[in-house]
DOKOLSE-888029 format. One record per residue (C-alpha): residue number from 1; x, y, z; chain; residue in three letters. Coordinates in steps of 0.02 Angstrom, whole numbers, plus 32768, in hexadecimal, padded with zeros to 4 digits. Each point is the difference from the previous one (the first is absolute). Layout:
N
r resi=NUM	east=X	north=Y	up=Z	chain=A	resn=ALA
...
This chain:
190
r resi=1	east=CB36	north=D018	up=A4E7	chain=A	resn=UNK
r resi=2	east=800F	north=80A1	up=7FB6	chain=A	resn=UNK
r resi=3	east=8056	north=800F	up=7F3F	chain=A	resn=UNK
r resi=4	east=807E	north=80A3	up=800E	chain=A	resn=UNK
r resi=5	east=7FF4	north=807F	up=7F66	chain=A	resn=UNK
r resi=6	east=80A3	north=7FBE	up=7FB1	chain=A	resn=UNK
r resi=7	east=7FC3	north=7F42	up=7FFF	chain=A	resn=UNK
r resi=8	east=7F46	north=8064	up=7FA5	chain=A	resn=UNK
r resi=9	east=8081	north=8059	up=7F77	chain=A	resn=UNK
r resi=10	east=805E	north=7F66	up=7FD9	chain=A	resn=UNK
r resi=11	east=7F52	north=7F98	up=7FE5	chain=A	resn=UNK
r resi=12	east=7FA9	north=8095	up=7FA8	chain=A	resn=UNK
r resi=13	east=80B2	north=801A	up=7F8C	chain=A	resn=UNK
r resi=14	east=800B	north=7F38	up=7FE0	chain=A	resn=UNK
r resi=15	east=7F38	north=801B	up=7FBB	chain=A	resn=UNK
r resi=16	east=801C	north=807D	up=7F88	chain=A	resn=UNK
r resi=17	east=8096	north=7FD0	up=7FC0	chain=A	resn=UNK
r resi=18	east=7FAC	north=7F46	up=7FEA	chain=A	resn=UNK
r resi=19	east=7F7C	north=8068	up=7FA8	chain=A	resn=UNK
r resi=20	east=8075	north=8075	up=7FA2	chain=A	resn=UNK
r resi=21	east=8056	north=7F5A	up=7FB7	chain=A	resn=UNK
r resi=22	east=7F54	north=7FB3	up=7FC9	chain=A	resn=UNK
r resi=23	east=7FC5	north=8099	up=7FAB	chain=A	resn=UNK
r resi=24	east=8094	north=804D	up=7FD7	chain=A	resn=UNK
r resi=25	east=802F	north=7F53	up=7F93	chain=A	resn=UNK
r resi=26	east=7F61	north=7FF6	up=7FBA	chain=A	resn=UNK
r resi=27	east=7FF2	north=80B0	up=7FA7	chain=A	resn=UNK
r resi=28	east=80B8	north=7FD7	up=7FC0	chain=A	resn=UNK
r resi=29	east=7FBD	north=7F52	up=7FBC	chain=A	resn=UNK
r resi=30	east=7F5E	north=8064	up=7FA6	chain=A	resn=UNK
r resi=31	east=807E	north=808A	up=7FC9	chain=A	resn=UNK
r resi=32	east=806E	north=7F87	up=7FA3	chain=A	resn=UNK
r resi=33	east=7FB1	north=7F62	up=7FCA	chain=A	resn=UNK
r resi=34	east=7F90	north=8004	up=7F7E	chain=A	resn=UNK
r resi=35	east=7FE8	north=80AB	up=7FC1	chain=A	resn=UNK
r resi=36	east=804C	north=800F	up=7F56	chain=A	resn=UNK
r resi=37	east=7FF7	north=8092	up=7F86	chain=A	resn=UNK
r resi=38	east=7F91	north=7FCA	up=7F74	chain=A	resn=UNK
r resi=39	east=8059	north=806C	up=7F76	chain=A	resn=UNK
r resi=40	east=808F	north=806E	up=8026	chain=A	resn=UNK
r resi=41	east=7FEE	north=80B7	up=7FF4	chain=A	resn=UNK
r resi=42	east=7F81	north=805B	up=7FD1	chain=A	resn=UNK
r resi=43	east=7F77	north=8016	up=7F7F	chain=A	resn=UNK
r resi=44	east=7FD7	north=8094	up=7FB6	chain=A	resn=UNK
r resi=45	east=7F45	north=7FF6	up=8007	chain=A	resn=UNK
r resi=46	east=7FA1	north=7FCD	up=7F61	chain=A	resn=UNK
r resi=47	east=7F99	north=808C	up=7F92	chain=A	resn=UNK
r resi=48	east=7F5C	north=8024	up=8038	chain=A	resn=UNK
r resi=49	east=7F63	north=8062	up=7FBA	chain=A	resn=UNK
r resi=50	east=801A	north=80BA	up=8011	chain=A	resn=UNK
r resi=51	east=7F80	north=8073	up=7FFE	chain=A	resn=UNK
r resi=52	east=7FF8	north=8068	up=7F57	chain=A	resn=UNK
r resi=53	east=801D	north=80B5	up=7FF4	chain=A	resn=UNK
r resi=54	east=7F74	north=8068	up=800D	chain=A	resn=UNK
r resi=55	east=7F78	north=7F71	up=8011	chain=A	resn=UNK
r resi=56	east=7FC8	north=7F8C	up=808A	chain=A	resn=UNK
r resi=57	east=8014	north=7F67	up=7F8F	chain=A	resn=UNK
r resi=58	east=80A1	north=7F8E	up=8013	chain=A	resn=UNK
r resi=59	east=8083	north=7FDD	up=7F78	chain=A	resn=UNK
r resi=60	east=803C	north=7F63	up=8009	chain=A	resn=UNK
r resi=61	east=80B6	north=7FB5	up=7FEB	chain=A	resn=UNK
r resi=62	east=8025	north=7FC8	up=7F3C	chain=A	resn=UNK
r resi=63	east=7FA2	north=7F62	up=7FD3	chain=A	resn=UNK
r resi=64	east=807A	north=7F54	up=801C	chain=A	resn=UNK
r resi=65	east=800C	north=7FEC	up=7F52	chain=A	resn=UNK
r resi=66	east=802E	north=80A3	up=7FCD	chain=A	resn=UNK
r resi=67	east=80B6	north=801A	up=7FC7	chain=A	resn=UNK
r resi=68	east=8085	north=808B	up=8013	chain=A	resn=UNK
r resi=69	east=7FE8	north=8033	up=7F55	chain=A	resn=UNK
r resi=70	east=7F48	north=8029	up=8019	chain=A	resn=UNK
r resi=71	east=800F	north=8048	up=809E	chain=A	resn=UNK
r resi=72	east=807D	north=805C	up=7FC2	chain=A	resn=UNK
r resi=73	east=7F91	north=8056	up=7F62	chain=A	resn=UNK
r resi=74	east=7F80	north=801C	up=808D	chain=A	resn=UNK
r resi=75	east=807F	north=8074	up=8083	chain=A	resn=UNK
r resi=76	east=804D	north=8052	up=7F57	chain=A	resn=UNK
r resi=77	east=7F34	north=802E	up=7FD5	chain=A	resn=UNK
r resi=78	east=7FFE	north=8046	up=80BC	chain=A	resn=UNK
r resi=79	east=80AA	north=8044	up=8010	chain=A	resn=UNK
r resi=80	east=7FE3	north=80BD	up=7F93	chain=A	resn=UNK
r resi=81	east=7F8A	north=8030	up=80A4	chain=A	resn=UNK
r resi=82	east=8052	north=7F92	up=808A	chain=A	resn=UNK
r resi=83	east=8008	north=8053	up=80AA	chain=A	resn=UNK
r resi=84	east=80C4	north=8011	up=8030	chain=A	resn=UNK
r resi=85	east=7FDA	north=8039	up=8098	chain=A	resn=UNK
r resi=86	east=7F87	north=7F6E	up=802B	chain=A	resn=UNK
r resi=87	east=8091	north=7F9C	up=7FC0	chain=A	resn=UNK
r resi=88	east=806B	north=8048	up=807F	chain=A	resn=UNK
r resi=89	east=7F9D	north=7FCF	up=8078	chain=A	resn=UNK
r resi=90	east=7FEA	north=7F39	up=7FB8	chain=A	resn=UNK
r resi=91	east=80C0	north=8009	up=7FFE	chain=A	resn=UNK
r resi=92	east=8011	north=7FEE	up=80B0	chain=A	resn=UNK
r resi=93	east=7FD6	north=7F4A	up=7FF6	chain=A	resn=UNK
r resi=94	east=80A6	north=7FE7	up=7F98	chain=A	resn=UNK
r resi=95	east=807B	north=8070	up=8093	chain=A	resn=UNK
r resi=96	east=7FFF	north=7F45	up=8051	chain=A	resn=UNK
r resi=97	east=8083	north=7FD9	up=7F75	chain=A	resn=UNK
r resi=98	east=8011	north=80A1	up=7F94	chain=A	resn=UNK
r resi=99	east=805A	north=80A7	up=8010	chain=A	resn=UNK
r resi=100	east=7FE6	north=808A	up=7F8F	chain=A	resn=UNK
r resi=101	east=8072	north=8083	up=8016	chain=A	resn=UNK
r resi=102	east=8080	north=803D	up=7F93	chain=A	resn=UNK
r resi=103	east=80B4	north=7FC7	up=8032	chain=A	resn=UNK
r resi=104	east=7FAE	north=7F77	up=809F	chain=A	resn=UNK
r resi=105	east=8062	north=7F50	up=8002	chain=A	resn=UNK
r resi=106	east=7F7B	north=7F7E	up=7FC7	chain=A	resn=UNK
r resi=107	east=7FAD	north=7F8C	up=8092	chain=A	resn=UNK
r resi=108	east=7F9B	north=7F64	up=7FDB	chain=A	resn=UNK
r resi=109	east=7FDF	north=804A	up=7F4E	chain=A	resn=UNK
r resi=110	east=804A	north=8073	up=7F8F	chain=A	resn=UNK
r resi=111	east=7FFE	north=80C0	up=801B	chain=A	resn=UNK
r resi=112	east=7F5C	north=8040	up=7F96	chain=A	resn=UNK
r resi=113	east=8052	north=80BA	up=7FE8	chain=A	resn=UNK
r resi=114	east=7FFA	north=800F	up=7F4E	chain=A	resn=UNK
r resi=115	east=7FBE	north=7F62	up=7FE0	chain=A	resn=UNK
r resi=116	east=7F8D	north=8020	up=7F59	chain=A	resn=UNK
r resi=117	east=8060	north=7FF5	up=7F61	chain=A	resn=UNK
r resi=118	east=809E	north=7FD1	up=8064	chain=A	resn=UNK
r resi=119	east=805B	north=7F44	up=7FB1	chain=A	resn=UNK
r resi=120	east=7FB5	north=7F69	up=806E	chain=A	resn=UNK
r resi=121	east=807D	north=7FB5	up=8089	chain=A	resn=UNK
r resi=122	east=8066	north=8083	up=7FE5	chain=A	resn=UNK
r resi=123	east=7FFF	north=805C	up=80C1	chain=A	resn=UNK
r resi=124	east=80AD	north=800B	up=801F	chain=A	resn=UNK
r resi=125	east=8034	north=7F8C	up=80BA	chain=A	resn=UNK
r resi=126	east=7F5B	north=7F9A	up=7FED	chain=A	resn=UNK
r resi=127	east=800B	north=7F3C	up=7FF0	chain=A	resn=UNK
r resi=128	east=7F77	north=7FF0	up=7F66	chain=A	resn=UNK
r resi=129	east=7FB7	north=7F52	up=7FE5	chain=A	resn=UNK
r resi=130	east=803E	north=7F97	up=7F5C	chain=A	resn=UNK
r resi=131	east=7F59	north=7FFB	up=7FCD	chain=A	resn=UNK
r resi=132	east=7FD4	north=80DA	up=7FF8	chain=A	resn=UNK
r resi=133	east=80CC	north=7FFD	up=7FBC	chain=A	resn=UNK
r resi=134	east=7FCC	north=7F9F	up=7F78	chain=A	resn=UNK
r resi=135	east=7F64	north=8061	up=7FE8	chain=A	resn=UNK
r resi=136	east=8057	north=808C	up=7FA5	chain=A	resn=UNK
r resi=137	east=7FC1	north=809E	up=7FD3	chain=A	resn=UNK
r resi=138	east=7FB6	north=80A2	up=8056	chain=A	resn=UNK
r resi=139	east=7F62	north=8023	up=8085	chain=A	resn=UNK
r resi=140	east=7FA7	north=8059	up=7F97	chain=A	resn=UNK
r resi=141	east=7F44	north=8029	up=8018	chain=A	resn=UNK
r resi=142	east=7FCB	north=7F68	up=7FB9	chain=A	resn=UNK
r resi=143	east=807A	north=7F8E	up=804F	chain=A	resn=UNK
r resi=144	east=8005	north=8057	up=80B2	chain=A	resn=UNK
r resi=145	east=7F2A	north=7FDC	up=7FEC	chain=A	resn=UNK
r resi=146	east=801A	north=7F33	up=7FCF	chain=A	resn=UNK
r resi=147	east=807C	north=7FFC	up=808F	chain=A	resn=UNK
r resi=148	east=7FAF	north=8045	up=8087	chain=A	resn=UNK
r resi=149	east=7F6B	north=7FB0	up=7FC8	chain=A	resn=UNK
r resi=150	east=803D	north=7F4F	up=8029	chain=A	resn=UNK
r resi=151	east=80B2	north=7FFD	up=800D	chain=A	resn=UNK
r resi=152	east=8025	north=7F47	up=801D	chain=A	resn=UNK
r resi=153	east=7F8E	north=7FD5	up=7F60	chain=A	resn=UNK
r resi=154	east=805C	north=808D	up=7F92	chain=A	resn=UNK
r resi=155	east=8099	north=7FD1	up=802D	chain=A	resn=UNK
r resi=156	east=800D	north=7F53	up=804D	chain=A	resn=UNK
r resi=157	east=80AD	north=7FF1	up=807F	chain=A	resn=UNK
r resi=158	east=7FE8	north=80BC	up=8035	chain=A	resn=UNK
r resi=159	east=802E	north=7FF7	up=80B7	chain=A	resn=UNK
r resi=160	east=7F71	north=8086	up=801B	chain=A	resn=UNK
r resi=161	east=7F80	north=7FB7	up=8071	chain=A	resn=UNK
r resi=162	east=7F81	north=8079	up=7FE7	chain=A	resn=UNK
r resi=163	east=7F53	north=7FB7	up=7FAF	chain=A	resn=UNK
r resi=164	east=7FC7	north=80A0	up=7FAE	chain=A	resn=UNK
r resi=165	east=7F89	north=8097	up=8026	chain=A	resn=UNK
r resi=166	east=7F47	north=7FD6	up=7FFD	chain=A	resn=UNK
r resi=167	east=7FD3	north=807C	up=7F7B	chain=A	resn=UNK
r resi=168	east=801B	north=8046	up=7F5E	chain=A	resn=UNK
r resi=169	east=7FE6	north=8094	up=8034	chain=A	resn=UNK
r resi=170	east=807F	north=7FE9	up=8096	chain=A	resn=UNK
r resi=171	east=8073	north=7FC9	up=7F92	chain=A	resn=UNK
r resi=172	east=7FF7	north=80A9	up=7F7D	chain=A	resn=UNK
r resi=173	east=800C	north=8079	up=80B1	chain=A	resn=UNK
r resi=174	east=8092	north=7F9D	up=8035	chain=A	resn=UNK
r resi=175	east=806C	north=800C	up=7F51	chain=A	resn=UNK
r resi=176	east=7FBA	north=80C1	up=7FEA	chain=A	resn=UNK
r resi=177	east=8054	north=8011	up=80BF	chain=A	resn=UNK
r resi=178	east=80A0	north=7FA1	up=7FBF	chain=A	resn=UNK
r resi=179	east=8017	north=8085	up=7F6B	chain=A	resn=UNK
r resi=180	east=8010	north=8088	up=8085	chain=A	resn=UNK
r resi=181	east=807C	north=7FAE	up=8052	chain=A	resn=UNK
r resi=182	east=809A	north=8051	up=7F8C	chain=A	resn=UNK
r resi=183	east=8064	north=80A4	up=7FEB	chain=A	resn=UNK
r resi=184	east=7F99	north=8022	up=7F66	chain=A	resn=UNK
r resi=185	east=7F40	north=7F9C	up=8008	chain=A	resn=UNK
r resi=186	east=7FDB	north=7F96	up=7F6C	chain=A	resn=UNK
r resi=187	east=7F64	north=8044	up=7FBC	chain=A	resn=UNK
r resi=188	east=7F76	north=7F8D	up=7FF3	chain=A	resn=UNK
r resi=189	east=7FB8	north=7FB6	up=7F56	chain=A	resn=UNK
r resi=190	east=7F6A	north=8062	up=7FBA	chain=A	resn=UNK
């Protein structure tokens, strides 16, 4: 008895789509069950060491214990000779959430365009948090350095996720690159 090629096609198509079923069912199963997200989003990754300028030895992120205040004394000690270009270049880090051109609708965070000196939560068509309303005041040196040295223990409720830049010296580029960033540059303190 001899099997003609249509009775072979219908056996070899009942095979794979037996086989397609089996598989096909269990890739949907380990697709769907039991792979949750374990925090939403993402995190912005944690400061590091960074190597120090000029030297092969490593400067490490501000002690634990240290506060903004302190830190802050130590980027205001650095800021006089702080690299704005370098800054510039650390600054990309924050174009995840930041613009910083003049006239540019904020994103996830405020436009930084003339940020130094400028009233806090004041960017006009950005949703501040209560917490940096209530703050009050400006972003000047010394409270741009405090900030951006740990922003959720400066100002607790500030929606900015960011954990802070792993250097003091980082931190002085970055705010020397921020007071380019107007029509007329706020000169740096001597």
């Amino acid at each position: 008895m001899r099997m003609d090629e249509f009775e072979f096609t219908k056996i070899a198509g009942a095979v794979l789509s037996a086989l397609l079923l089996i598989f096909g069912t269990r890739t949907i199963i380990d697709m769907t069950v039991g792979h949750t997200h374990q925090k939403p989003g993402y995190t912005l990754p944690a400061p590091t060491e960074t190597a120090a300028k000029g030297g092969a030895t490593a400067e490490a992120a501000a002690p634990a214990g240290e506060t903004p205040d302190e830190a802050a004394k130590k980027v205001m000690a650095l800021l006089p000779k702080a690299n704005a270009e370098n800054g510039k270049s650390i600054f990309k880090k924050c174009h995840a959430c930041h613009v910083a051109e003049k006239g540019k609708k904020p994103t996830v965070g405020p436009n930084l365009w003339d940020v130094v000196n400028r009233k806090r939560a004041s960017y006009p068509g950005f949703a501040y948090s209560d917490a940096m309303k209530a703050k009050g005041g400006s972003w000047s040196f010394d409270e741009l350095a405090k900030f951006i040295h740990s922003p959720k223990t400066y100002i607790p409720g500030t929606k900015m996720v960011f954990q802070g830049l792993p250097s003091e010296s980082d931190e002085a580029d970055v705010i020397a690159y921020l007071a380019t960033l107007a029509d007329t540059p706020v000169p740096l303190p001597k």
